[in-house]
FIVOTI-115012 format. One record per residue (C-alpha): residue number from 0; chain; x, y, z; residue in one letter. Coordinates in nm, 4 decimals. Each point is the difference from the previous one (the first is absolute). Last residue first. Layout:
// residues N
<NUM; "A"; <X; Y; Z>; "a">
...
END
This chain:
// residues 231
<230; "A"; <11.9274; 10.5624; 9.2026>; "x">
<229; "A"; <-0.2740; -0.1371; 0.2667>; "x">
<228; "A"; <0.0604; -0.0375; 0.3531>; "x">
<227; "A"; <-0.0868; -0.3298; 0.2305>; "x">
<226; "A"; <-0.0387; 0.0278; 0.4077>; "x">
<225; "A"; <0.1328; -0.2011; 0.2315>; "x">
<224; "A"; <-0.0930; -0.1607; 0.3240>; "x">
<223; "A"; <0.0930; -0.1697; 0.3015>; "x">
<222; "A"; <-0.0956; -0.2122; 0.3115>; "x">
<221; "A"; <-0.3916; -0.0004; -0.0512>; "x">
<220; "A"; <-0.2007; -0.1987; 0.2905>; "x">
<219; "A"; <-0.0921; -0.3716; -0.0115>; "x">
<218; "A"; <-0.2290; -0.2128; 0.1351>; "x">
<217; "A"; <-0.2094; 0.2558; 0.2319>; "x">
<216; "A"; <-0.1733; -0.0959; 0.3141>; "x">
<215; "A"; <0.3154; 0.1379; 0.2467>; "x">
<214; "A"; <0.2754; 0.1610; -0.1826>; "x">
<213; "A"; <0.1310; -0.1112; -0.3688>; "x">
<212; "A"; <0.3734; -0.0113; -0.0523>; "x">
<211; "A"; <0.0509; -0.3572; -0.0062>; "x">
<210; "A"; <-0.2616; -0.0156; -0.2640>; "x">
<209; "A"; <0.2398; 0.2425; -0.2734>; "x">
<208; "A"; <-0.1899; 0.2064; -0.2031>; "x">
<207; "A"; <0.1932; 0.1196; -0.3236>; "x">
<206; "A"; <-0.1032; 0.2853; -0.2077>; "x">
<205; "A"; <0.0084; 0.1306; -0.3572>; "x">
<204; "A"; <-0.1329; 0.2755; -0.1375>; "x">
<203; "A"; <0.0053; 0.0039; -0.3862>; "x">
<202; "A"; <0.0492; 0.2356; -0.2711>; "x">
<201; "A"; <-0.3177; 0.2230; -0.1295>; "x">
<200; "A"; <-0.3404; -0.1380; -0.1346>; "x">
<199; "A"; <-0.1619; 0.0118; 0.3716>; "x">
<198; "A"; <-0.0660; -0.2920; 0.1929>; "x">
<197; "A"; <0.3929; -0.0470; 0.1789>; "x">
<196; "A"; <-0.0538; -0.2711; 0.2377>; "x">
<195; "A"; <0.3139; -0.2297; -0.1444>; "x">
<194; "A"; <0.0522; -0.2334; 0.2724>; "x">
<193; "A"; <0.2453; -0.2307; 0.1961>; "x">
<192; "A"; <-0.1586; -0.2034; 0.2907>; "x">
<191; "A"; <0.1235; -0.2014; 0.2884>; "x">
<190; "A"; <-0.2052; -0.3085; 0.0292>; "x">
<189; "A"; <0.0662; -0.1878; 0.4003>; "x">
<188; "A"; <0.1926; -0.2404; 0.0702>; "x">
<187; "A"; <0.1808; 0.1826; 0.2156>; "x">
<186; "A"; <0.3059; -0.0168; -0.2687>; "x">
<185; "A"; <0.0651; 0.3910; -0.0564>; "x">
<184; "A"; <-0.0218; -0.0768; -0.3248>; "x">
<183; "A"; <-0.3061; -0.2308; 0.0040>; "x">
<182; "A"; <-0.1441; 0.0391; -0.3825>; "x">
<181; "A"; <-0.2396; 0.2287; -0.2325>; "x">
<180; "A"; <0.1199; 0.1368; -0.3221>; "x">
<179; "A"; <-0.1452; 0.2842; -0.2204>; "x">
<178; "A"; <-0.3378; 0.0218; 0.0975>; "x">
<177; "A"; <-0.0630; 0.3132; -0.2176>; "x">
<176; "A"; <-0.2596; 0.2951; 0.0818>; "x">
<175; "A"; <-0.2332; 0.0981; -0.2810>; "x">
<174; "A"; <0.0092; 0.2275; -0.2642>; "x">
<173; "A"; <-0.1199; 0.3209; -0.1158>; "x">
<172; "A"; <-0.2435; 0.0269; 0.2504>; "x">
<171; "A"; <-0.3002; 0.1886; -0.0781>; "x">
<170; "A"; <0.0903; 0.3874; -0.0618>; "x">
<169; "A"; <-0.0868; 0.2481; 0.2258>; "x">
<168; "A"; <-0.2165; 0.2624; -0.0960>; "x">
<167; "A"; <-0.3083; -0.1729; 0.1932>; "x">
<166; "A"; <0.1826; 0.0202; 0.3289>; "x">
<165; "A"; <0.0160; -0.2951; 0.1629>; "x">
<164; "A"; <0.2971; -0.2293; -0.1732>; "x">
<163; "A"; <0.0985; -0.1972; 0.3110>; "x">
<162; "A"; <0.2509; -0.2462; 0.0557>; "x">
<161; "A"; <0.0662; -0.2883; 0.2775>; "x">
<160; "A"; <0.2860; -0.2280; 0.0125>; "x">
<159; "A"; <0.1370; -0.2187; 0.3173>; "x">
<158; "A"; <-0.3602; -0.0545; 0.1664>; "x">
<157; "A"; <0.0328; -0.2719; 0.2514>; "x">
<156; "A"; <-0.1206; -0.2902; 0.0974>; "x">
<155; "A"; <-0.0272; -0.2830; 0.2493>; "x">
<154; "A"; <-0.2604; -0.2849; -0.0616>; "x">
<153; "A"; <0.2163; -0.2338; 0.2379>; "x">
<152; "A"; <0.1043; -0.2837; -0.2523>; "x">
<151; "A"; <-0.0892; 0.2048; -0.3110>; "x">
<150; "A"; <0.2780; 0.3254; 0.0758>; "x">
<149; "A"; <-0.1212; 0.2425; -0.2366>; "x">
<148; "A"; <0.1530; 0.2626; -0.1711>; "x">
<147; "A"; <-0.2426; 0.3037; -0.1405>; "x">
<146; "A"; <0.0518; 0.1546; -0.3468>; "x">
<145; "A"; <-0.2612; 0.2878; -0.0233>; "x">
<144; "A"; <-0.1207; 0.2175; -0.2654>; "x">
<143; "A"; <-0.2252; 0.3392; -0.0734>; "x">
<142; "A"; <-0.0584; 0.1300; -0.2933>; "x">
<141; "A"; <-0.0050; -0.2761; -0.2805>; "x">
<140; "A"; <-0.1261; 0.1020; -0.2916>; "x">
<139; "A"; <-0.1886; -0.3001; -0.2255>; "x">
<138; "A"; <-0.3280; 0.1236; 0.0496>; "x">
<137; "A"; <-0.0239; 0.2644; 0.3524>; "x">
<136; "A"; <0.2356; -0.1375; 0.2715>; "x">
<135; "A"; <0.2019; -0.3164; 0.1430>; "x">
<134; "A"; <0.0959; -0.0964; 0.3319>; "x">
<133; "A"; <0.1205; -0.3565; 0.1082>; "x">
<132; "A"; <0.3399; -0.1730; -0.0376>; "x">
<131; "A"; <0.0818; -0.3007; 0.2173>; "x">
<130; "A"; <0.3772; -0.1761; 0.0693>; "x">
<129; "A"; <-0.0239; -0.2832; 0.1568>; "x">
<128; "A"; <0.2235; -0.1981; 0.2709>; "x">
<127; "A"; <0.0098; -0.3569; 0.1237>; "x">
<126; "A"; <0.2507; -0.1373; 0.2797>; "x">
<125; "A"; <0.2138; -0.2722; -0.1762>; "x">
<124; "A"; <0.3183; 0.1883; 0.0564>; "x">
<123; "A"; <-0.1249; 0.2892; -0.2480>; "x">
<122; "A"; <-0.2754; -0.1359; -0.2017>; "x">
<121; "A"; <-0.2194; 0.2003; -0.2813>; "x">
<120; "A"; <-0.3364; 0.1026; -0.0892>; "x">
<119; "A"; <-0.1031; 0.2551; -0.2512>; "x">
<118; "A"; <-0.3049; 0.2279; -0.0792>; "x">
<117; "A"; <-0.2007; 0.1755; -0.1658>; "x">
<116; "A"; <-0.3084; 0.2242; 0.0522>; "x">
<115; "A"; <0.1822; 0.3210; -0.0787>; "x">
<114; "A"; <0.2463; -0.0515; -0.2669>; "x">
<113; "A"; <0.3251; -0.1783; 0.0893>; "x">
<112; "A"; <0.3704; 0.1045; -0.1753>; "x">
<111; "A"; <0.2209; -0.3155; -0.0050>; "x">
<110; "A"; <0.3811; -0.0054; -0.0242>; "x">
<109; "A"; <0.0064; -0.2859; 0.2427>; "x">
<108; "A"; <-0.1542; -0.2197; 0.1969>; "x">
<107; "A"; <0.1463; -0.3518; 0.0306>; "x">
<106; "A"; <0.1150; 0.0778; 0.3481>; "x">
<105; "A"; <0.3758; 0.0530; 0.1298>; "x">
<104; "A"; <0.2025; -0.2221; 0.2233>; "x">
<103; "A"; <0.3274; 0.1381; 0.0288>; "x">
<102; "A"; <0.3323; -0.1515; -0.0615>; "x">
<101; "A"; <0.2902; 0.1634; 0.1359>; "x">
<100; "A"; <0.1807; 0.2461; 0.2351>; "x">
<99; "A"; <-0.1881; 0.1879; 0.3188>; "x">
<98; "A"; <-0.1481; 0.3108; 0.0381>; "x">
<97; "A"; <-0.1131; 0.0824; 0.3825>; "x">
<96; "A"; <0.2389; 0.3020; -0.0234>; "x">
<95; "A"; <-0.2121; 0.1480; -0.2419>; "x">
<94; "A"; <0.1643; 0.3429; -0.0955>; "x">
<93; "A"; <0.0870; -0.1090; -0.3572>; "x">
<92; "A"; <-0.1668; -0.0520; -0.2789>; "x">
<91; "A"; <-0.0092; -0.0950; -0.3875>; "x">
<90; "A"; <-0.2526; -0.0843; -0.1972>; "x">
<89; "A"; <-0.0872; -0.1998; -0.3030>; "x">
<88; "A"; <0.3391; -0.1135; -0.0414>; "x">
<87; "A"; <0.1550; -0.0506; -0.3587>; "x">
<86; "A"; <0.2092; -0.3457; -0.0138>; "x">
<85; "A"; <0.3288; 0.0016; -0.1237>; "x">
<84; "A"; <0.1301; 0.1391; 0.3217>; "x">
<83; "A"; <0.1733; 0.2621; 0.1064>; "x">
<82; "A"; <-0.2341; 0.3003; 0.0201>; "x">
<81; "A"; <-0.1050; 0.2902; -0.2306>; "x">
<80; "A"; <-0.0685; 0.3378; 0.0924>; "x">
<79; "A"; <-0.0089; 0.2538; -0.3174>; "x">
<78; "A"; <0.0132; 0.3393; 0.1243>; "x">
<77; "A"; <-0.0773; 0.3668; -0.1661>; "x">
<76; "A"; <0.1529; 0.2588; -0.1795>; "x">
<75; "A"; <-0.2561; 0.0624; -0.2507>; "x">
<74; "A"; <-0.2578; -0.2599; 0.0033>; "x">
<73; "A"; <-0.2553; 0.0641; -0.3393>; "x">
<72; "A"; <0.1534; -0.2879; -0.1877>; "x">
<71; "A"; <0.3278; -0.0764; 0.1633>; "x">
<70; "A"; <0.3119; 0.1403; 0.1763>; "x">
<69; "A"; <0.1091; -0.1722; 0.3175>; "x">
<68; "A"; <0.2402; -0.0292; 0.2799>; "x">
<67; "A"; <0.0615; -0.2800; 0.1517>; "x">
<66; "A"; <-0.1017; -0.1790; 0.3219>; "x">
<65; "A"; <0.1035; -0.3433; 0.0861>; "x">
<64; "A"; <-0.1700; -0.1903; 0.2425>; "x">
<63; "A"; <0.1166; -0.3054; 0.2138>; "x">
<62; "A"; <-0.2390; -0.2991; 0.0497>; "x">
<61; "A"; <-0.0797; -0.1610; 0.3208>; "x">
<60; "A"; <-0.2520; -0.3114; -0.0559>; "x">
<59; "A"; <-0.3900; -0.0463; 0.0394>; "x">
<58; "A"; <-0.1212; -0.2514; -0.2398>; "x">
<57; "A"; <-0.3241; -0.1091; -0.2070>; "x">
<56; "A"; <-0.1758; -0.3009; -0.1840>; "x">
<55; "A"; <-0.0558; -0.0632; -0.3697>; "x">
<54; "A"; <0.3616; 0.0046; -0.0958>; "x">
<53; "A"; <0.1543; 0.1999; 0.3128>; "x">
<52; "A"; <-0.1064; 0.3516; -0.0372>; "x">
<51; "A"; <0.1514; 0.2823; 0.1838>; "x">
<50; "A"; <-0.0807; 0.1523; 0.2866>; "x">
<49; "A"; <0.2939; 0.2359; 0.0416>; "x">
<48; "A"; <0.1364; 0.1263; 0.4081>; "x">
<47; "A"; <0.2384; 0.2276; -0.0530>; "x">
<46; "A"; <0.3666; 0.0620; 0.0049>; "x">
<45; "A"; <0.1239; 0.3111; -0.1309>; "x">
<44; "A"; <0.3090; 0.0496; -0.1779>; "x">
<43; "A"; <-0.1205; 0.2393; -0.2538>; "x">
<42; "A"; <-0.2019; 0.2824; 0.1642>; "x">
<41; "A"; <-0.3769; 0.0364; 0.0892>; "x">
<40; "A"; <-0.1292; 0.3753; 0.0713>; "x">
<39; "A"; <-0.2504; -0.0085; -0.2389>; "x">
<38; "A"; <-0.1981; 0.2743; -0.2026>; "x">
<37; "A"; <0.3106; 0.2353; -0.0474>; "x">
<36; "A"; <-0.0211; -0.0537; -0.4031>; "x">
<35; "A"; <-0.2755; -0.1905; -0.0955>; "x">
<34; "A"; <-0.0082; -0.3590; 0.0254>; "x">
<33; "A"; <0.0846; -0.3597; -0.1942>; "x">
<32; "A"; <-0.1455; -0.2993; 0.1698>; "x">
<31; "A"; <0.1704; -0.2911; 0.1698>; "x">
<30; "A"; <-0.2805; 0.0941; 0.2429>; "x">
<29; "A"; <0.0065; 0.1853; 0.3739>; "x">
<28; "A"; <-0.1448; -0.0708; 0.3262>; "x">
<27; "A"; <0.0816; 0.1352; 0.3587>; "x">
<26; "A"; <-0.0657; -0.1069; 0.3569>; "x">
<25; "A"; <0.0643; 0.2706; 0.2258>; "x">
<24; "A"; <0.1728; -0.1499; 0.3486>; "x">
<23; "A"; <-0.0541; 0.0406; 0.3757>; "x">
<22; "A"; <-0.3854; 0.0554; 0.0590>; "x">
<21; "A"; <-0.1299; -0.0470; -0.3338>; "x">
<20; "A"; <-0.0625; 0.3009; -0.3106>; "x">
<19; "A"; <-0.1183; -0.1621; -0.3129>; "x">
<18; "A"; <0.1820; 0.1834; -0.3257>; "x">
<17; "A"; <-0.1856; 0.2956; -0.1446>; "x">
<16; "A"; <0.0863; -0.0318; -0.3760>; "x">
<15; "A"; <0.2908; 0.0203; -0.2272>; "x">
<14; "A"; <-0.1151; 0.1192; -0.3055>; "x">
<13; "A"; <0.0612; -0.2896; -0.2685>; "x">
<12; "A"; <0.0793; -0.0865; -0.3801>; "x">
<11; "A"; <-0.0428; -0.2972; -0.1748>; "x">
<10; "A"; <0.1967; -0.2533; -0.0982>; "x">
<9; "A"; <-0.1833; -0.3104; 0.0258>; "x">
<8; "A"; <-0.0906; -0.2145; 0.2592>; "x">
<7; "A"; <-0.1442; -0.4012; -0.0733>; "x">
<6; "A"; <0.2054; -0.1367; -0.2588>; "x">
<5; "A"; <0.1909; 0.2931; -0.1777>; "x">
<4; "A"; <-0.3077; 0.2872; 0.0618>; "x">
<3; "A"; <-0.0794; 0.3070; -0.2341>; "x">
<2; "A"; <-0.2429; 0.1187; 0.2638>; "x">
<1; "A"; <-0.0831; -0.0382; 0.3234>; "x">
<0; "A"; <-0.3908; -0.0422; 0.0419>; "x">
END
């Protein structure tokens, strides 16, 4: 999980990860976070894209960043990007022409980890959706794990997260993937999905799958990543 978070995000620190690549624009993600030196290439007056929260619903609006220099802890030299608002973002992007301003339908689940054999359901538009872990392994390990997305009107699915500990040396999983928040932000009415699917003991991996990206019998497909650091 990010750590040390004000409301939902906290600081943490980042390496910037392998962005997705789509015909005619790169669509990039980044955290009011604080960084390493030379790990972003962000700059104060910005504009992005924040999804920020709204009381107990969500919005899409333009912030500007700031990016300052910082000393802290074990960061020598590094970043601190902030934004300006009072609210803290849980992600910021840009690269998604599609985007547009304000209020988002997002689903009840939320900051939930599931353990093979459980499972959620949730609404997007009124069409219905679940999220189903399976896998499992020897006792109480767990060595192998999927989260599949499924669309309950058609019986559509899709595997976003699978994991594999194989080899005997390798440790059980640490960890599970996160749900973290699940809502229409490309408005197709549709889920988009933003995940922790880090399963070892070390920072996170976080990834967002957009639906409106997806290509023939998938829901969604994976628009951009990034990948934790420890100190």
């Amino acid at each position: 999980m990010l750590r040390n978070a004000p409301a939902y995000f906290a600081t943490i620190v980042l390496l910037g990860g392998a962005a997705f690549q789509h015909p005619g624009h790169r669509v990039e993600m980044l955290f009011a976070a604080d960084y390493y030196p030379n790990e972003i290439s962000a700059v104060t007056g910005e504009t992005w894209y924040g999804l920020f929260p709204l009381g107990a619903k969500w919005q899409l609006a333009l912030t500007k960043i700031r990016v300052e220099p910082l000393t802290s802890g074990c960061i020598r030299n590094g970043q601190r990007v902030t934004v300006d608002r009072p609210e803290h973002p849980l992600l910021l992007l840009r690269g998604l022409p599609a985007l547009r301003l304000g209020g988002l339908e997002a689903a009840s689940v939320a900051r939930v980890r599931l353990r093979p054999g459980e499972h959620r359901d949730f609404q997007i538009q009124g069409r219905h959706f679940r999220l189903a872990a399976s896998g499992g392994g020897p006792g109480l390990e767990i060595r192998d794990y999927e989260l599949r997305l499924i669309y309950a009107n058609t019986g559509a699915s899709q595997a976003v997260v699978t994991a594999h500990r194989q080899e005997a040396f390798m440790p059980s999983m640490a960890v599970l993937p996160e749900i973290i928040w699940i809502g229409d932000l490309d408005r197709d009415g549709k889920p988009d999905l933003f995940l922790d699917v880090n399963t070892g003991e070390g920072p996170g991996h976080w990834v967002l799958y957009l639906s409106s990206q997806a290509g023939p019998r998938r829901l969604v497909a994976q628009v951009a990543t990034y990948d934790g650091v420890d100190c």
